[in-house]
SERO-4910 file (N, C-alpha, C, O; in steps of 0.05 Angstrom, whole numbers):
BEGIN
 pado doro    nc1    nc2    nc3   cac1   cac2   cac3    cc1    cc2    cc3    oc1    oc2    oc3
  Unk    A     17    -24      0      0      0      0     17     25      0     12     44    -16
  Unk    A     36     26     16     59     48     19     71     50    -12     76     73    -21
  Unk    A     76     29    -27     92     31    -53     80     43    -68     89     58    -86
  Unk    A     38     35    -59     25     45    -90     21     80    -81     19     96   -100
  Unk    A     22     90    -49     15    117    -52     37    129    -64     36    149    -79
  Unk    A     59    115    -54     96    131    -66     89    132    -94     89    154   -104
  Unk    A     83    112   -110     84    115   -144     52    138   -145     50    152   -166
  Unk    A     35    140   -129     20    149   -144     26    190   -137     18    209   -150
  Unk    A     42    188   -109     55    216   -112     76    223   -129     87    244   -126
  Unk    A     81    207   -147    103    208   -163     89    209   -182    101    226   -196
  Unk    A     66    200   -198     45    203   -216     41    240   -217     40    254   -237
  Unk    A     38    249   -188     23    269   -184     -6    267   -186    -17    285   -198
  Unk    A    -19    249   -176    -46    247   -173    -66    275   -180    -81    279   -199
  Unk    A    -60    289   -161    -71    315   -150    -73    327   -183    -94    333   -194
  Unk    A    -54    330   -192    -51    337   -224    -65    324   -249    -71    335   -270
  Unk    A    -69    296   -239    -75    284   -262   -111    283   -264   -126    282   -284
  Unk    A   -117    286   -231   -146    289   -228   -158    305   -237   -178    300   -250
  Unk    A   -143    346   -229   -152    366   -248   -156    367   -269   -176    377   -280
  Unk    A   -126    352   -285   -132    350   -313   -161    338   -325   -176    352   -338
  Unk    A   -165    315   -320   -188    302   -319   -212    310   -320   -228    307   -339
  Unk    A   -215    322   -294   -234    344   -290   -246    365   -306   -269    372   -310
  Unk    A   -224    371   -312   -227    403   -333   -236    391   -360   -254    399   -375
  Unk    A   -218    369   -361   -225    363   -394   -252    354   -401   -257    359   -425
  Unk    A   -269    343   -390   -296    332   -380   -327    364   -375   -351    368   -382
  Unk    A   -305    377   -359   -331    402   -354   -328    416   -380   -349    424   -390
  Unk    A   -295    421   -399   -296    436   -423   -307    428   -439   -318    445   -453
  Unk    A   -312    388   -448   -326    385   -466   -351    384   -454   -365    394   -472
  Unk    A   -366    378   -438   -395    380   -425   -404    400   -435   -420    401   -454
  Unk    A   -388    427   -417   -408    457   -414   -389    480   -433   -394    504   -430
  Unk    A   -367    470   -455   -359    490   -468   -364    490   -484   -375    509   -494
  Unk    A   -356    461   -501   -353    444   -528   -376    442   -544   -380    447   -568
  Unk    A   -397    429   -514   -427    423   -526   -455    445   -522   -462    458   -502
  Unk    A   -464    442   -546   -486    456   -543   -503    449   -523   -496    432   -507
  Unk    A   -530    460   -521   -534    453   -479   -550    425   -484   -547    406   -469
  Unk    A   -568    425   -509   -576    401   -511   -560    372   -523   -566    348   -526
  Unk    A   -536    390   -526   -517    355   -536   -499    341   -511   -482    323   -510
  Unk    A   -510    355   -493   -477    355   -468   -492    321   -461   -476    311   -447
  Unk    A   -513    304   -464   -513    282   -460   -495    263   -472   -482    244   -465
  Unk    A   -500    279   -495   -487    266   -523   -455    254   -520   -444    233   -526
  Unk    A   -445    284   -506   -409    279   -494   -401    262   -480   -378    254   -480
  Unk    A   -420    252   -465   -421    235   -443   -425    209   -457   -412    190   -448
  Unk    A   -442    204   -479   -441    180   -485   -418    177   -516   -414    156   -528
  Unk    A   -409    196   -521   -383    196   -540   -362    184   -523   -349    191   -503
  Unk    A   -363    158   -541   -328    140   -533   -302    161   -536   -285    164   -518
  Unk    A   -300    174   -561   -276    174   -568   -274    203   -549   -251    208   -542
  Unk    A   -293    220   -540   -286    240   -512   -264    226   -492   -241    233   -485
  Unk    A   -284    198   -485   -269    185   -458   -241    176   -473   -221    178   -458
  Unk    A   -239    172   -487   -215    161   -495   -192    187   -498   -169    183   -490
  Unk    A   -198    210   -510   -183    228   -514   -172    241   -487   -149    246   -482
  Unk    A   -204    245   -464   -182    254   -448   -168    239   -421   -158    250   -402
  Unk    A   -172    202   -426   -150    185   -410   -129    188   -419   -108    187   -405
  Unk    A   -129    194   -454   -109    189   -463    -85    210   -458    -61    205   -460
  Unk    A    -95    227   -452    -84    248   -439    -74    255   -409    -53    266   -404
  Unk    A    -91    245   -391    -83    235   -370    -59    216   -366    -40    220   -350
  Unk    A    -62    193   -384    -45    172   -382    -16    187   -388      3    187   -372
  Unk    A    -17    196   -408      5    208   -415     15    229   -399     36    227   -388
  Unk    A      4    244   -398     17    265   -368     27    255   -357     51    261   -354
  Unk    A     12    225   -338     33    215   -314     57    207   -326     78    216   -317
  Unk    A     59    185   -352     77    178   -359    106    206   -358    129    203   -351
  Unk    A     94    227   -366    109    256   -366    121    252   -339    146    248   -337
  Unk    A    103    253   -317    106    265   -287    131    246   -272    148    255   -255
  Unk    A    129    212   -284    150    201   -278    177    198   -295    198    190   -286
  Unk    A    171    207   -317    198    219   -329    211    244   -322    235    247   -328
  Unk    A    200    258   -313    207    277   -307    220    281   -276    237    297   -269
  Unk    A    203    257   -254    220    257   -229    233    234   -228    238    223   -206
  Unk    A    241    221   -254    271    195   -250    292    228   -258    309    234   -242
  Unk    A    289    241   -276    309    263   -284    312    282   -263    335    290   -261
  Unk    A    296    292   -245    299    302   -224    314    291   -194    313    306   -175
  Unk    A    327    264   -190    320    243   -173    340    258   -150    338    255   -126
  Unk    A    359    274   -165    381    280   -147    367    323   -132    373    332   -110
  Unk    A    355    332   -146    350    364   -135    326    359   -122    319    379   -110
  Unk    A    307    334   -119    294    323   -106    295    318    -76    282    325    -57
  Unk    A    323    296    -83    332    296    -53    342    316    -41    342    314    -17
  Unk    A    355    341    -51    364    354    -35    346    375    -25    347    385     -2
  Unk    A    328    383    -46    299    403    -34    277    390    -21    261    404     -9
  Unk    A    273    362    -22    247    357    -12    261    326     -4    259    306    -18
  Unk    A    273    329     20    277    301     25    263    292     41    275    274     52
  Unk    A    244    294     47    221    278     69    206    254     39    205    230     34
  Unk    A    198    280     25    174    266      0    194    253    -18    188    234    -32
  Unk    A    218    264    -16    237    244    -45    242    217    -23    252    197    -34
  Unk    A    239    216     -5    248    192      8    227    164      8    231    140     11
  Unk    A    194    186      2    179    170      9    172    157    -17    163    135    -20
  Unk    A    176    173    -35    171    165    -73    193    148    -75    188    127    -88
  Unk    A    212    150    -66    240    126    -62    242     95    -62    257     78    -71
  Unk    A    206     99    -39    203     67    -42    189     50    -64    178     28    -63
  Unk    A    193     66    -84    187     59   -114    211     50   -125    222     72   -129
  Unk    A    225     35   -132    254     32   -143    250     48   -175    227     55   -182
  Unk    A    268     51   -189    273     69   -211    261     52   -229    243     61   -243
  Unk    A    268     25   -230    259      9   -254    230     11   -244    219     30   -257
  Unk    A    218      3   -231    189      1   -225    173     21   -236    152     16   -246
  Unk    A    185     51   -233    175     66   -244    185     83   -276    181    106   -284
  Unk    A    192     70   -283    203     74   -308    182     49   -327    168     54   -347
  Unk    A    184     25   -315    161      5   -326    138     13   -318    119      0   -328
  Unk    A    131     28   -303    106     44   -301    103     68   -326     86     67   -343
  Unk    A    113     78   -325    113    103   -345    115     97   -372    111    113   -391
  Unk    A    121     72   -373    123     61   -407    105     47   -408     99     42   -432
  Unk    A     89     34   -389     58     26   -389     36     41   -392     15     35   -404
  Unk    A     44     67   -379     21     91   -377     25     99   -409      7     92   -424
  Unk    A     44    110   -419     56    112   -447     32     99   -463     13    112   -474
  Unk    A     37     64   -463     29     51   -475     -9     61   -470    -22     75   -485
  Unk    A    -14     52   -456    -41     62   -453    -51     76   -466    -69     71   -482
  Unk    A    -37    106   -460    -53    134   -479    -36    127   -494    -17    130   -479
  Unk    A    -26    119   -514    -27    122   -538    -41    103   -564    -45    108   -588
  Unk    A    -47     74   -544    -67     59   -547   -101     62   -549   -116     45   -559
  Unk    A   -109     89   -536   -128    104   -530   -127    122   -557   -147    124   -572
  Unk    A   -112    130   -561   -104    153   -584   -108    144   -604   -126    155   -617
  Unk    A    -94    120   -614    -99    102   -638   -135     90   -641   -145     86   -664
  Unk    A   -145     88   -626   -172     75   -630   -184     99   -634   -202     94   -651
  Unk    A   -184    135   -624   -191    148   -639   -191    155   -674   -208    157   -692
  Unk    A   -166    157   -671   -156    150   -696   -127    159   -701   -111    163   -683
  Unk    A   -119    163   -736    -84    162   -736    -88    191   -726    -70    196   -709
  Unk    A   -102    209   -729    -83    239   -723    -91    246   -691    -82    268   -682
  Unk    A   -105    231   -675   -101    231   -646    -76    223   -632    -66    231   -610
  Unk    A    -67    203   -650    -49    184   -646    -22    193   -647     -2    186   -635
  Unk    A    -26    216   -670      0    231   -676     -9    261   -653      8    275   -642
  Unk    A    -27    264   -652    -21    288   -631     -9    285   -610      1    304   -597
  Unk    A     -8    253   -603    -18    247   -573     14    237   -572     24    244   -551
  Unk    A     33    224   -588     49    224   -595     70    242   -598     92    237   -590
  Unk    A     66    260   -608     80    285   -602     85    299   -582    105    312   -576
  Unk    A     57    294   -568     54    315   -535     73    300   -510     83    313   -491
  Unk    A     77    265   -516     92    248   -505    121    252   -505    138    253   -488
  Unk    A    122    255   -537    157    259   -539    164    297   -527    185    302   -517
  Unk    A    144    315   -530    144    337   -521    157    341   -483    173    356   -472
  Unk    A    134    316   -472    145    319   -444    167    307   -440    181    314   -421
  Unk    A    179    281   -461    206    274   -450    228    294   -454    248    296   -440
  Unk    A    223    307   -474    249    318   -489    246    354   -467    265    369   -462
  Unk    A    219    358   -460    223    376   -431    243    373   -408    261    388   -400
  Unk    A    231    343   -397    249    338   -386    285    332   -388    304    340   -374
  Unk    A    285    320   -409    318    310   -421    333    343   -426    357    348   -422
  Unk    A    313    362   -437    335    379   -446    321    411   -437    336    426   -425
  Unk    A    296    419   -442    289    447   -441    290    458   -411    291    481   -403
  Unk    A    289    430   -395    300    436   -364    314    458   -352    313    476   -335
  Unk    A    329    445   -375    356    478   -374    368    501   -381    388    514   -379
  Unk    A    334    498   -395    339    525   -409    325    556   -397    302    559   -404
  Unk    A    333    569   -386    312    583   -371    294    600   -386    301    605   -410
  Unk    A    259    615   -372    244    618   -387    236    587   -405    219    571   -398
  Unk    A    255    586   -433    248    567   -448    228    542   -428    206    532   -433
  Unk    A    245    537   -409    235    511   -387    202    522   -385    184    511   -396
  Unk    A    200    541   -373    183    553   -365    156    553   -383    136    542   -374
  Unk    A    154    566   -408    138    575   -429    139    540   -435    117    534   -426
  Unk    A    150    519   -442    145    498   -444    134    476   -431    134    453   -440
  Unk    A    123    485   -403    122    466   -381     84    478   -379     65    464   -372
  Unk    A     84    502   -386     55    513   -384     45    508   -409     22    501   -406
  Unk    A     55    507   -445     46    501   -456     38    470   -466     26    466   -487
  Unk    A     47    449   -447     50    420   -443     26    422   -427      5    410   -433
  Unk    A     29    434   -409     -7    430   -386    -19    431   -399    -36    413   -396
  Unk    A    -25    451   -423    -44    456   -430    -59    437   -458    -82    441   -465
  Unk    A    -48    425   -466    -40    412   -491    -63    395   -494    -77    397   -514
  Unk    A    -69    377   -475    -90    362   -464   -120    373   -479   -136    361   -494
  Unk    A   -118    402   -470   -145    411   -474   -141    417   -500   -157    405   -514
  Unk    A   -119    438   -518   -126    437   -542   -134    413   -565   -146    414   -586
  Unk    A   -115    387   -546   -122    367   -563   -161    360   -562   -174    349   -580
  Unk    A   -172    368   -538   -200    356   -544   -214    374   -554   -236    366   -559
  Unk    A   -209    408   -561   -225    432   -578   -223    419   -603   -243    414   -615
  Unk    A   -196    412   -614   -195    404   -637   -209    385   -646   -213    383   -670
  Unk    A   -218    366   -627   -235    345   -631   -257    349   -641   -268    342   -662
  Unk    A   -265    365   -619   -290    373   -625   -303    401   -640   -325    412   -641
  Unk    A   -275    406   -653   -274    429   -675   -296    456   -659   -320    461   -664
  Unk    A   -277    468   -642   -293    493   -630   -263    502   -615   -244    491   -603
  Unk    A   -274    535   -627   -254    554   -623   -275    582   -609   -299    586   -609
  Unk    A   -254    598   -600   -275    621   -595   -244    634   -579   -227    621   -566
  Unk    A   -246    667   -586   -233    684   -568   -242    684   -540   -224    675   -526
  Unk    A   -253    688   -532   -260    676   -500   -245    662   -484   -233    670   -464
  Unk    A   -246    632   -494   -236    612   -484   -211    602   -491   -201    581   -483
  Unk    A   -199    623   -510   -171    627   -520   -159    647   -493   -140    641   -479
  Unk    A   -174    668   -491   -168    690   -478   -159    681   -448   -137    686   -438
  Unk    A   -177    668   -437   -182    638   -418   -154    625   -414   -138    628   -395
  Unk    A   -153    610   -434   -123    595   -434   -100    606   -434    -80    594   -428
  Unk    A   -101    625   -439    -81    641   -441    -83    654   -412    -61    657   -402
  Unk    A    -99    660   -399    -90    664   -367    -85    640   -356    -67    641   -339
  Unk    A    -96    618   -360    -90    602   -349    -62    588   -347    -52    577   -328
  Unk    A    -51    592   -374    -27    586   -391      0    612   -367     19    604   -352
  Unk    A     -6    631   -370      6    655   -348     16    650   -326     38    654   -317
  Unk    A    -11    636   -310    -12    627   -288     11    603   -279     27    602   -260
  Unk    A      6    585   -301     26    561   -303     42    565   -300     51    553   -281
  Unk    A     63    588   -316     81    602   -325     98    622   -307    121    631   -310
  Unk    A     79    627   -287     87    639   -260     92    626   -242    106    636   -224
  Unk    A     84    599   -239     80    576   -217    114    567   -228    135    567   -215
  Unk    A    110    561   -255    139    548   -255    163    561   -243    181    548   -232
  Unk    A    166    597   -245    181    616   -248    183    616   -211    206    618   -201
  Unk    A    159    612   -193    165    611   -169    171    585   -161    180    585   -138
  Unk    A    169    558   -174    191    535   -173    221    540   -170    239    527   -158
  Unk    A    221    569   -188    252    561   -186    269    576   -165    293    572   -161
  Unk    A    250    596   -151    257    600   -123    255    578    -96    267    580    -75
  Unk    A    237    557   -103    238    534    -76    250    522    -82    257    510    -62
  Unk    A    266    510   -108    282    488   -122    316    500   -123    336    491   -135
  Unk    A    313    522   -107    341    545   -113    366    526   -110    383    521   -127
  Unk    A    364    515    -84    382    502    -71    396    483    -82    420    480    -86
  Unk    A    373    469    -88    391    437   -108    396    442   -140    412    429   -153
  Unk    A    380    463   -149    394    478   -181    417    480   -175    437    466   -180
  Unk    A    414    506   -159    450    501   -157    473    487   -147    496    490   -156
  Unk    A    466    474   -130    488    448   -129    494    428   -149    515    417   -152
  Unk    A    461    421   -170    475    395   -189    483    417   -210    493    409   -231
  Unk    A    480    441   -208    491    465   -238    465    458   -258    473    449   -280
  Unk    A    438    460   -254    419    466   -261    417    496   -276    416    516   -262
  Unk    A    416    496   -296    407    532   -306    380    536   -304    363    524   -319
  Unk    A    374    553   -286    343    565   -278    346    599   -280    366    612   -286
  Unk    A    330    605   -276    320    638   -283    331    644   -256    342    665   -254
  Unk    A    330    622   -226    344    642   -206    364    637   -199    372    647   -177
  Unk    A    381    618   -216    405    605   -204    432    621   -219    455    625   -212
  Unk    A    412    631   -249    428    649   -267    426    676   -264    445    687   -276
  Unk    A    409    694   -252    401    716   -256    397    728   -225    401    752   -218
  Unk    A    390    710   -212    391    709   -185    357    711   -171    338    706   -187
  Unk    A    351    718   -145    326    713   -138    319    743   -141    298    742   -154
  Unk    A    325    766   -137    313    788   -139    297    791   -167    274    797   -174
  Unk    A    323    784   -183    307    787   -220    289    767   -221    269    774   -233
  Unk    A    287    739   -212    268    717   -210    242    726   -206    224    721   -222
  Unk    A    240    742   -182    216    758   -166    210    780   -193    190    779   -208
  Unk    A    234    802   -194    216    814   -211    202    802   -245    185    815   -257
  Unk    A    208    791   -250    209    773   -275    171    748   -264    153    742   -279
  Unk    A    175    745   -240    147    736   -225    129    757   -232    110    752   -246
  Unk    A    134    782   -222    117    803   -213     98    816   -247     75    825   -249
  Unk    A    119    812   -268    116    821   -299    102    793   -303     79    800   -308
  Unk    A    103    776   -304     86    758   -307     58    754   -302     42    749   -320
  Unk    A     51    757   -278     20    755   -259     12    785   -272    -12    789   -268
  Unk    A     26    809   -286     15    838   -288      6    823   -322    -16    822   -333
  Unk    A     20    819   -327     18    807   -364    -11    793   -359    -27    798   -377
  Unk    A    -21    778   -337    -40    753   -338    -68    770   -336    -90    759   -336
  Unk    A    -63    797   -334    -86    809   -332    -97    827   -361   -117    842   -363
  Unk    A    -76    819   -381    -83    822   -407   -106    811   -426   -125    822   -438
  Unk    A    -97    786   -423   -125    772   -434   -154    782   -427   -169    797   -439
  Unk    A   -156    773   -413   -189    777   -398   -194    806   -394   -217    806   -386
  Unk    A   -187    825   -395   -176    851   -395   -201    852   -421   -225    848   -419
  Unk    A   -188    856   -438   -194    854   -463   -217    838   -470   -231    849   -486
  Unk    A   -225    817   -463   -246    800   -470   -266    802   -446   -280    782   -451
  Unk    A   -271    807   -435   -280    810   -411   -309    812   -419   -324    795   -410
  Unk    A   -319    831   -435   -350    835   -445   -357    806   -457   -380    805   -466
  Unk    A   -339    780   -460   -344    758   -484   -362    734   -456   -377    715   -458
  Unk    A   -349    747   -430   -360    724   -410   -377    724   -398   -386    747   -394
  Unk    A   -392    703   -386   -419    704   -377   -406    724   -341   -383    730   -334
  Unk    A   -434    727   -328   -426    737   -300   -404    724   -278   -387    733   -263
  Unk    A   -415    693   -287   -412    681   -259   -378    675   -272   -360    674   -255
  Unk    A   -371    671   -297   -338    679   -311   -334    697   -310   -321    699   -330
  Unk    A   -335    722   -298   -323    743   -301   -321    736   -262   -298    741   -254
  Unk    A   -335    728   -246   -322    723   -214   -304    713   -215   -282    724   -214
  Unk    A   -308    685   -219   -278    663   -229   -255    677   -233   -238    681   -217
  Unk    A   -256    685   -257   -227    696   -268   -219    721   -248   -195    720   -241
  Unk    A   -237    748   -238   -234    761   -219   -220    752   -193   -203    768   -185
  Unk    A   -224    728   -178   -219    711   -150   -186    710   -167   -165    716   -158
  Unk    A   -192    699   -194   -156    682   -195   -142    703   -191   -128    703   -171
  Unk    A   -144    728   -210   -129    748   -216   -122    759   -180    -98    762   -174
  Unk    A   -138    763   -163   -136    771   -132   -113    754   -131    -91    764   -137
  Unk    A   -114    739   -126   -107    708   -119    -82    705   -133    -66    699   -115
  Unk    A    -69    706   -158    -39    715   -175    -43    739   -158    -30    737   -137
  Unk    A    -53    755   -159    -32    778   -141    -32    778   -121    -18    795   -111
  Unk    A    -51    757    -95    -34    760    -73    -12    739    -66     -1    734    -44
  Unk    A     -7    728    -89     18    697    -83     32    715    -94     49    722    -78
  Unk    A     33    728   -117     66    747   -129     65    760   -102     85    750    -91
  Unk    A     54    777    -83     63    791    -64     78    782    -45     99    791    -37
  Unk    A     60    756    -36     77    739    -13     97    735    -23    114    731     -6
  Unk    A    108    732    -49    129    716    -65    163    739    -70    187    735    -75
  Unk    A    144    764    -65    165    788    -72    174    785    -50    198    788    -51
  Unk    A    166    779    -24    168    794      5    181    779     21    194    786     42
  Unk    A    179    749      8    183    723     33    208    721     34    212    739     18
  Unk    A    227    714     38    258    708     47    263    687     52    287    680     50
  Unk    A    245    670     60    245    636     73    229    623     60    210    636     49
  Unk    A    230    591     56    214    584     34    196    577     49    179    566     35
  Unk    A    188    579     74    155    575     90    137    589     68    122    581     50
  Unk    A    146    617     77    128    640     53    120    634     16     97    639      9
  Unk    A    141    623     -5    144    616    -10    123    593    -16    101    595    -27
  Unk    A    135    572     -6    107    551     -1     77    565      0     58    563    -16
  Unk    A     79    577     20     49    594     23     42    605    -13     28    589    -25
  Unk    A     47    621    -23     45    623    -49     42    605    -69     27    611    -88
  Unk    A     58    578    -69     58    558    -76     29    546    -76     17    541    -97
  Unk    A     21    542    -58     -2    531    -39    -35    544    -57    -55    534    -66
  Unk    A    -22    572    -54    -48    596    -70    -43    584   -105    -63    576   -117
  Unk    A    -27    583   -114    -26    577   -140    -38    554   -147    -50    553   -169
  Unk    A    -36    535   -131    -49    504   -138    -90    512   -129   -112    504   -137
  Unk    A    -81    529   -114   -115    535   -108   -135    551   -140   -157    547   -151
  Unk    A   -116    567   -142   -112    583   -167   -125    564   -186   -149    566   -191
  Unk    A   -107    542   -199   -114    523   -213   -127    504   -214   -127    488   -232
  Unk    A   -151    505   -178   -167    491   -177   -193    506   -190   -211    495   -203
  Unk    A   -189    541   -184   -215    556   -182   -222    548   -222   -241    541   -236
  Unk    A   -193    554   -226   -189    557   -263   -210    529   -271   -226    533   -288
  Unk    A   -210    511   -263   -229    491   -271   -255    486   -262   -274    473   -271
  Unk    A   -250    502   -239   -290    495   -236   -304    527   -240   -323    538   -230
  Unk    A   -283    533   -262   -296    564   -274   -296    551   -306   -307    566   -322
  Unk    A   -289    535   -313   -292    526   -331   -329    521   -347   -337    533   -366
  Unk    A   -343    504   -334   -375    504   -346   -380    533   -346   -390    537   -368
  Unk    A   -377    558   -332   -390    580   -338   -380    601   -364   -387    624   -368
  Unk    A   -363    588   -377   -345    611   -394   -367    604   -425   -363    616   -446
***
């Protein structure tokens, strides 16, 4: 039981559930017109598109913490100790099972699911193997990978709209700021294995302000589109935007990574509100 919670915090559960989540309320209450949203529900190739997506994320999430195994232990050694009791092979034959899955899922859609879904796979390894270290670059690629999921099921279901572009794109911001304050709690072990991050190269002051231009940027979108959303989307997105600016504040101010965390903490909340604001947009 201890092995399966270690592999399934190493999955990132918490992550894979949102995803899930979101992808399910977007095609329900975004995708579908009000009288087809039964319809989504009884559409196979929905369920299939967004396990297949799921599956693949995790497969991401454990590629990405065998490549992390060493700035792990040195920033979070309570939780790298307890994901530990997963041996490497175990979860590497996990991740090429999950692999296998969504992309097995992908194919019964059809070939160009198969090739999206395929691409978004080799996308998260080659994140992890190499854009890691690239700073920013890491960053702008780790938020446009979250998001990937969902464009793959608009496309499915062939629906676009400035709105829900406008939407993703804060949401996409948001990501993009989360990563950027990663690299203030991850400071420590970047720089000991010689990690290139935004604060290991530039340092934490420019990190923060480089945070602060970020969360101000996220108020562009919706800014602008703002007349496109129903009421109860224009609260949602209002709470996040509060909400990015009171984690950039704690985040300018804190000195210790308690604080830090605390912001941390608001951002994952952030990305809970972003999905159950999803049916109203």
């Amino acid at each position: 039981m201890l092995k399966l919670l270690a592999l399934l915090s190493q999955i990132r559960w918490y992550n894979i559930s949102l995803l899930l989540l979101g992808q399910y309320l977007t095609a329900c209450f975004v995708f579908a017109p009000v009288d087809l949203r039964w319809n989504i529900l009884l559409d196979i190739n929905t369920h299939l598109i967004a396990w297949s997506g799921a599956f693949i994320l995790a497969f991401g999430f454990l590629i990405n913490s065998f490549y992390d195994y060493a700035v792990d232990t040195i920033n979070r050694p309570k939780q790298s100790a307890f994901e530990r009791l997963v041996s490497k092979r175990t979860s590497l034959n996990t991740a090429i099972f999950l692999l296998v899955l969504g992309l097995l899922g992908a194919w019964l859609v059809g070939f160009k699911a198969l090739l999206f879904f395929g691409l978004f796979a080799v996308g998260l390894w080659y994140h992890s193997h190499r854009l890691k270290n690239l700073p920013i670059v890491s960053h702008t690629s780790a938020a446009i990978l979250a998001l990937t999921p969902f464009f793959g099921m608009s496309v499915y279901h062939n629906f676009s709209s400035i709105h829900t572009f406008a939407y993703g794109a804060l949401l996409g911001l948001t990501l993009f700021s989360r990563e950027m304050l990663k690299d203030l709690l991850m400071l420590k072990g970047d720089v000991i294995i010689g990690r290139k991050t935004v604060a290991s190269e530039f340092g934490e002051d420019k990190t923060r302000f480089a945070l602060m231009a970020s969360a101000m940027v996220a108020w562009i979108p919706t800014f602008f589109t703002r007349g496109l959303f129903s009421p109860y989307a224009e609260i949602g997105i209002f709470i996040i935007l509060v909400l990015l600016s009171i984690a950039t504040l704690i985040a300018l101010k804190s000195t210790q990574l308690r604080g830090l965390r605390w912001a941390h903490l608001i951002y994952k909340i952030i990305l809970v509100i972003g999905v159950l604001t999803l049916p109203f947009l």
